[in-house]
C-alpha positions as CSV (number, residue, x, y, z in Angstrom):
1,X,-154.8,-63.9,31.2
2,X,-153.5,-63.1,27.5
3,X,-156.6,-61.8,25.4
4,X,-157.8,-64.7,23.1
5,X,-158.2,-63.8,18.7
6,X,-161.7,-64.0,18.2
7,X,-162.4,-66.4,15.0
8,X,-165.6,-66.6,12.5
9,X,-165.6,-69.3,10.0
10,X,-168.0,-69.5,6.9
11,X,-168.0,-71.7,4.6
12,X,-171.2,-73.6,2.7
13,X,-169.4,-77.2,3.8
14,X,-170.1,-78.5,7.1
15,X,-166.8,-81.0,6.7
16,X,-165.1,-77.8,5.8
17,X,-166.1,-75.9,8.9
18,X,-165.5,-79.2,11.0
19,X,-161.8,-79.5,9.7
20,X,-160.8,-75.8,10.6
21,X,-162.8,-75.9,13.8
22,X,-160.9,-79.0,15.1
23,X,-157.8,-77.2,13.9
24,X,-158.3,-74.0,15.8
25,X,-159.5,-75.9,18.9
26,X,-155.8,-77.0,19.3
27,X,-154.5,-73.8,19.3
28,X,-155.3,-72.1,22.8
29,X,-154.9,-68.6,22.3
30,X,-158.2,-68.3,19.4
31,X,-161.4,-68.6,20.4
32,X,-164.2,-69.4,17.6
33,X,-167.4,-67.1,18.3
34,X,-169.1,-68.6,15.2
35,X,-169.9,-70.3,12.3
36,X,-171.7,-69.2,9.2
37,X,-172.7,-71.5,6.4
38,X,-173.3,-68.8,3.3
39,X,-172.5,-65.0,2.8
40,X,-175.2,-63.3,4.1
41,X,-175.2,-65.2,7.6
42,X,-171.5,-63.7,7.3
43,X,-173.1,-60.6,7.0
44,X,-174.8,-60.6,9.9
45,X,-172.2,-62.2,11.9
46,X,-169.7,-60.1,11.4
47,X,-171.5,-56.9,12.0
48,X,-172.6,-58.1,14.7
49,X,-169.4,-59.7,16.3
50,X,-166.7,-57.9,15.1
51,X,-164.1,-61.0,14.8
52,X,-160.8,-60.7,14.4
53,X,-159.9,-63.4,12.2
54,X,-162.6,-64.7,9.5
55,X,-161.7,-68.0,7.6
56,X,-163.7,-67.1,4.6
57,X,-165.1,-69.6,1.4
58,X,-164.6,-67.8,-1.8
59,X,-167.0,-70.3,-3.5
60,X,-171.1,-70.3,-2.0
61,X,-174.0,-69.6,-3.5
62,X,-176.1,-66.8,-3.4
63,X,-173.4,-64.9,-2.1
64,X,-169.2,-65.5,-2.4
65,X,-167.3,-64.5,0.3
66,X,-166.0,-61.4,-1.8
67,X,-169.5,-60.3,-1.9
68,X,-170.0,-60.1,1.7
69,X,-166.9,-58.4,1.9
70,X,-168.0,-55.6,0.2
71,X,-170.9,-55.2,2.5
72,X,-168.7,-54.5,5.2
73,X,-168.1,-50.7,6.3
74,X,-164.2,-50.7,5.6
75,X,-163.1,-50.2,9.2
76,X,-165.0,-52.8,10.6
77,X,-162.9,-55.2,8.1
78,X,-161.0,-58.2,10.0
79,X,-158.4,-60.0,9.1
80,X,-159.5,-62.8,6.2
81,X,-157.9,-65.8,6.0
82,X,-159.5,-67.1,2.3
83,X,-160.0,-71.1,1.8
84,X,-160.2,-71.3,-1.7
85,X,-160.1,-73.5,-4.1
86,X,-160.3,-70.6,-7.0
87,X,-158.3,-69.9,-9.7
88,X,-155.0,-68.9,-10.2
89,X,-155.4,-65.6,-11.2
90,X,-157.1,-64.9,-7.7
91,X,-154.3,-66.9,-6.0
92,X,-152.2,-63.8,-7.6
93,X,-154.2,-61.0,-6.5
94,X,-153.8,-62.8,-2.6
95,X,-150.0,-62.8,-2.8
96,X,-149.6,-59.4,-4.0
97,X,-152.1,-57.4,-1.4
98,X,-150.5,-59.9,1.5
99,X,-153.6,-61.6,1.7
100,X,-153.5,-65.5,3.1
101,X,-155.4,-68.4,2.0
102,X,-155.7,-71.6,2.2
103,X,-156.2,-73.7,-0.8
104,X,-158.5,-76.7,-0.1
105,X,-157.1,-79.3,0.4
106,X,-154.3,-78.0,3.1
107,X,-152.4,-79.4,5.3
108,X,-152.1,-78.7,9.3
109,X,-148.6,-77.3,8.7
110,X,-149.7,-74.8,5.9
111,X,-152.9,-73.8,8.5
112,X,-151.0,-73.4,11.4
113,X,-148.3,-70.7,9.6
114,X,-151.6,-68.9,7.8
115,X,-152.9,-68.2,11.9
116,X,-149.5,-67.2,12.9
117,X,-149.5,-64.9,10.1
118,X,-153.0,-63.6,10.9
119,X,-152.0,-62.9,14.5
120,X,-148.9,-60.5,13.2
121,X,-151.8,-58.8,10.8
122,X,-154.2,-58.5,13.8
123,X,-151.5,-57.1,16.7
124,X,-150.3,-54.6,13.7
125,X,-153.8,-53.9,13.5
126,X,-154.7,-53.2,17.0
127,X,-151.7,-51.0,17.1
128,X,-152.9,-48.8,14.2
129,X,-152.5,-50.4,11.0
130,X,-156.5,-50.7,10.7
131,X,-156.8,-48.6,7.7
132,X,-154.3,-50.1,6.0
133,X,-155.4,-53.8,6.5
134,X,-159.0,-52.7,5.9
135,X,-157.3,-51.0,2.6
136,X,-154.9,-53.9,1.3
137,X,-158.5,-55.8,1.0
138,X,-160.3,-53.5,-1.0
139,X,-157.5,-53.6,-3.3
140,X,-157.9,-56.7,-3.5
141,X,-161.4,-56.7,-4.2
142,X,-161.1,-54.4,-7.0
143,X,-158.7,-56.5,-9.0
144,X,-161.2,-59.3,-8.6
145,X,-164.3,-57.4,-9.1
146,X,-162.1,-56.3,-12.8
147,X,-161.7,-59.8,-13.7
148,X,-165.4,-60.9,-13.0
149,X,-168.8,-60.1,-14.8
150,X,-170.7,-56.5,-14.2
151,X,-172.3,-56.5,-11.0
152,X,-175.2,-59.0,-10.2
153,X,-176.8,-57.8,-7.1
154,X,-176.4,-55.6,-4.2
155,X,-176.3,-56.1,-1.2
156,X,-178.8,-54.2,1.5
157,X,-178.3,-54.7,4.9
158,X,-181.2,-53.5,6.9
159,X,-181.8,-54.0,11.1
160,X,-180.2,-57.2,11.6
161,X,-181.0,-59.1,8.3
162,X,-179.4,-58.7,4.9
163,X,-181.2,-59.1,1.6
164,X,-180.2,-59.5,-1.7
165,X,-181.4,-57.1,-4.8
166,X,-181.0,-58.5,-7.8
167,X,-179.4,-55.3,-10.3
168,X,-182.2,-55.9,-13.2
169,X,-184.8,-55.9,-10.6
170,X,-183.7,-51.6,-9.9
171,X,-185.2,-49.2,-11.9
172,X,-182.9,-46.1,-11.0
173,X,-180.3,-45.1,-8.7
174,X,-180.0,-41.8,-6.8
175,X,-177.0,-40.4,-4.7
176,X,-177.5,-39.0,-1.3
177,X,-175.0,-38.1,0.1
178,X,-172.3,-41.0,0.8
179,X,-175.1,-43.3,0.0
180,X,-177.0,-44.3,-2.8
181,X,-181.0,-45.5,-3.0
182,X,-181.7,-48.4,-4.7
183,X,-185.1,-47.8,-6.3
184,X,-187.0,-50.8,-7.2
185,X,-190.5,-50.2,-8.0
186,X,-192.1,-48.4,-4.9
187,X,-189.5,-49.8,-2.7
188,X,-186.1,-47.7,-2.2
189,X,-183.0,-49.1,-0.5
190,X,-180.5,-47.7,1.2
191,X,-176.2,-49.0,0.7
192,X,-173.5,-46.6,1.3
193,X,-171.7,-46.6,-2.0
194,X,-170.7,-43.7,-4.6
195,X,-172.3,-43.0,-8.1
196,X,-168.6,-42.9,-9.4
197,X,-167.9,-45.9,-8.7
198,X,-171.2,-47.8,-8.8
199,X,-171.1,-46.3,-12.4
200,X,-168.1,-48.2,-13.3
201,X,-169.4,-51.8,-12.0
202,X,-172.8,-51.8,-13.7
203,X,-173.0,-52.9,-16.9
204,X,-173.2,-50.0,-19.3
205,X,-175.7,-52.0,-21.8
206,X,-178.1,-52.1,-19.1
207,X,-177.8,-49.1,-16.7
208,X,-176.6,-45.2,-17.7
209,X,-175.8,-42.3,-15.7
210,X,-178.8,-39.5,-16.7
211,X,-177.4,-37.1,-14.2
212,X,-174.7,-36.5,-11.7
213,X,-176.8,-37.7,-9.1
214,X,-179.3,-40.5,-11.0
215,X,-178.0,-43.6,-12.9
216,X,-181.3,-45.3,-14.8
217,X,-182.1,-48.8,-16.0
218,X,-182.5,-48.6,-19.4
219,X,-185.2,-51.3,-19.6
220,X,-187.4,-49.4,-17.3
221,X,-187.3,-46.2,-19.5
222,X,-190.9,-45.8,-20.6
223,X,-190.8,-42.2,-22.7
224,X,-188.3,-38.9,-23.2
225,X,-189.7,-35.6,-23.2
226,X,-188.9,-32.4,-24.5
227,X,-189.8,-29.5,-23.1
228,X,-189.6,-26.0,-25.3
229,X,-186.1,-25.1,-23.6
230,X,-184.5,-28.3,-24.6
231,X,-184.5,-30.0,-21.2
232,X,-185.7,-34.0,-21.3
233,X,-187.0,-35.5,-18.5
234,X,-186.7,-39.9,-18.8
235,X,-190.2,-41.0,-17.6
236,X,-190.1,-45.0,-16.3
237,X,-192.9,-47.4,-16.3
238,X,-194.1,-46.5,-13.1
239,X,-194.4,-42.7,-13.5
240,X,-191.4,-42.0,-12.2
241,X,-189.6,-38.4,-13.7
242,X,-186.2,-38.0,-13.9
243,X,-183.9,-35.4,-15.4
244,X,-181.8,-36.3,-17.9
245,X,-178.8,-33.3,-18.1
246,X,-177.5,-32.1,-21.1
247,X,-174.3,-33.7,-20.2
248,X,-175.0,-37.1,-20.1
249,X,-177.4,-37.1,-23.0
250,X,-175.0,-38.0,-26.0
251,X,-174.1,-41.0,-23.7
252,X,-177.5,-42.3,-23.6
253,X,-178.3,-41.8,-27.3
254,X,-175.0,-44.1,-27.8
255,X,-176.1,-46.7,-25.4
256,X,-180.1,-46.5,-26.9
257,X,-178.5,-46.2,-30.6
258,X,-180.8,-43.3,-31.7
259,X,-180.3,-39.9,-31.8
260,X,-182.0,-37.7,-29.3
């Protein structure tokens, strides 16, 4: 018996999910493990089933379908189909990183040649192409992530349920590691994401990099101290200490507008 593609489909619609569902049912050869109706059931879903093939909303709230994305460790990434009815600068980024979508509304014609395509993407995957189908999206979602707003929220996936963290709500962030914790108040999360580029999708009115391994939320800075060797240390509103190196301190004087 020839091994079925395993198929997720998330979108906020239920007429949405209804269309693609009665769409994949006549073709015999996919199999549809689920349905998700919002990002972070995505999430969930596809760490815990591993599809092949996602058909994947761009537009739902609380979390877009970029967004849970980028929770994904990369080589657990399947093959995306997007159904979009986004913009045309996004339509772009699709066509140059070989990336299929559907834009809403579509046609059975125009479906049936996205899965064909997909099933190429997936064999080439299973055959060793992972990295580089895991890679050609997260191109992709750097062009889009350059195009949209600073970063909103993160996303913290922790035993089987995924919550979001709002990026005013945390008051500093230190590396460890591959990972970074997301401090927020008493509470520390844990996302596997670099200060390097974490520093460069925050917005750099709110958040500054104090050392090489804390970024700080400038609106939870409380006091700076000198001590009599000329180190500071950046005390927050909960008592927290943190160094602040001499490297990074002419970049927070710019961002606070005061010498220090």
């Amino acid at each position: 018996m020839n091994k079925k593609f395993r198929a997720l489909i998330v979108d906020d619609e239920p007429l949405a999910r209804s269309i693609i569902r009665r769409l994949l049912d006549e073709i015999p050869d996919v199999e549809i493990i689920g349905e998700a109706s919002n990002g972070l059931e995505a999430v969930v879903m596809l760490d815990k089933h591993n599809p092949d093939l996602v058909f994947l909303d761009v537009q739902m709230p609380e979390m877009d379908g970029f967004a849970a994305l980028e929770a994904i460790e990369p080589e657990k990434l399947p093959v995306v189909i997007f159904v979009t009815a986004f913009d045309q600068y996004a339509l772009r980024a699709f066509d140059a990183h070989a990336v299929d979508y559907l834009l809403k509304p579509f046609d059975d014609e125009r479906f049936t040649k996205a899965v064909t395509r997909a099933k190429i993407q997936i064999n080439g995957k299973n055959s060793g192409d992972a990295e580089q189908t895991g890679q050609q999206l997260l191109d992709l979602l750097k062009i889009i992530n350059a195009k949209n707003s600073f970063l909103e929220r993160f996303v913290v996936k922790n035993v089987g349920r995924v919550l979001l963290v709002k990026a005013s709500d945390v008051d500093w962030i230190e590396a460890q590691d591959n990972y970074v914790s997301l401090h927020v108040g008493k509470t520390a999360h844990l996302i596997r994401e670099t200060m390097q580029n974490l520093e460069t999708r925050l917005d750099p009115n709110r958040f500054a990099r104090i050392h090489r391994s804390t970024i700080v939320n400038i609106d939870s800075i409380k006091e700076l101290h000198f001590d009599f060797n000329g180190d500071q240390t950046v005390l927050l509103k909960d008592g927290q200490k943190l160094i602040l190196s001499r490297r990074y301190r002419q970049k927070l004087s710019d961002i606070l507008g005061s010498n220090i």
